[in-house]
C-alpha positions in Angstrom: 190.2 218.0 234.5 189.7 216.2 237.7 185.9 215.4 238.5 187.0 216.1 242.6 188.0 219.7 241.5 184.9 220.2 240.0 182.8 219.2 243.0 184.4 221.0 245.2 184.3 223.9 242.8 180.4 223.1 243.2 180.3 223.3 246.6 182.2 226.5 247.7 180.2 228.4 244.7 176.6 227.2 247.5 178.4 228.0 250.5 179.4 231.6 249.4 176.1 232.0 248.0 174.6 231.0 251.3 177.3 233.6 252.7 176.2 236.3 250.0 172.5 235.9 250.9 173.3 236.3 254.8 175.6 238.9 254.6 172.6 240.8 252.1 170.2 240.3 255.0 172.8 242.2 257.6 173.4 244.9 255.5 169.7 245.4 254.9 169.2 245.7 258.4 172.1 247.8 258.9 170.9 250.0 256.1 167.3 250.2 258.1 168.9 251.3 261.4 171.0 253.7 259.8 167.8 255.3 258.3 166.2 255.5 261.5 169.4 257.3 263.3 169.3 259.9 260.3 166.0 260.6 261.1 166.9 261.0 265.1 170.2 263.1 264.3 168.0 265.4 262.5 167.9 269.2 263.8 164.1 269.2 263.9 163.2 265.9 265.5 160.3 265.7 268.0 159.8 262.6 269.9 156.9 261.4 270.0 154.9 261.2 273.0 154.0 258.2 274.6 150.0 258.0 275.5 149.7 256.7 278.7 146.6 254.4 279.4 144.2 255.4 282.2 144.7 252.7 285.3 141.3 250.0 285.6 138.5 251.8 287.8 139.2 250.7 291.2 142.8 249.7 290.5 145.6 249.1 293.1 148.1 251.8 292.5 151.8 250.2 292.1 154.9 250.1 294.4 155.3 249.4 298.0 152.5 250.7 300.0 152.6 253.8 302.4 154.1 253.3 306.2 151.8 253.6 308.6 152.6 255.4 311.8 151.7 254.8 315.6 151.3 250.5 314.9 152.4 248.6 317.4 
């Protein structure tokens, strides 16, 4: 046997095991977003409700401020 074939034998058995463990990573994140769509595509699913946090006491309220008449 040739010692060259061997090597490279070597080294395309790490690369598609470095391929294996990335492509085992996507799928487990495709398997985690398909979970969460079959839990959104259900017939009884409620969002949830987003709690909105009171504004600071004496806080400026956002957005462009209100046009004042008669200036000028």
């Amino acid at each position: 046997m040739d010692l060259s074939k061997i090597q490279e034998a070597i080294a395309n058995a790490s690369n598609n095991e470095q391929l294996l463990g990335e492509m085992r990573k996507a799928y487990s994140k495709l398997q985690a977003a398909f979970d969460e769509f079959s839990v959104v595509f259900q017939s009884d699913y409620q969002p949830a409700k987003k709690e909105r946090k009171p504004r600071a006491e004496g806080a400026k309220r956002p957005g462009r401020p209100k046009k004042v008449e008669n200036q000028g």
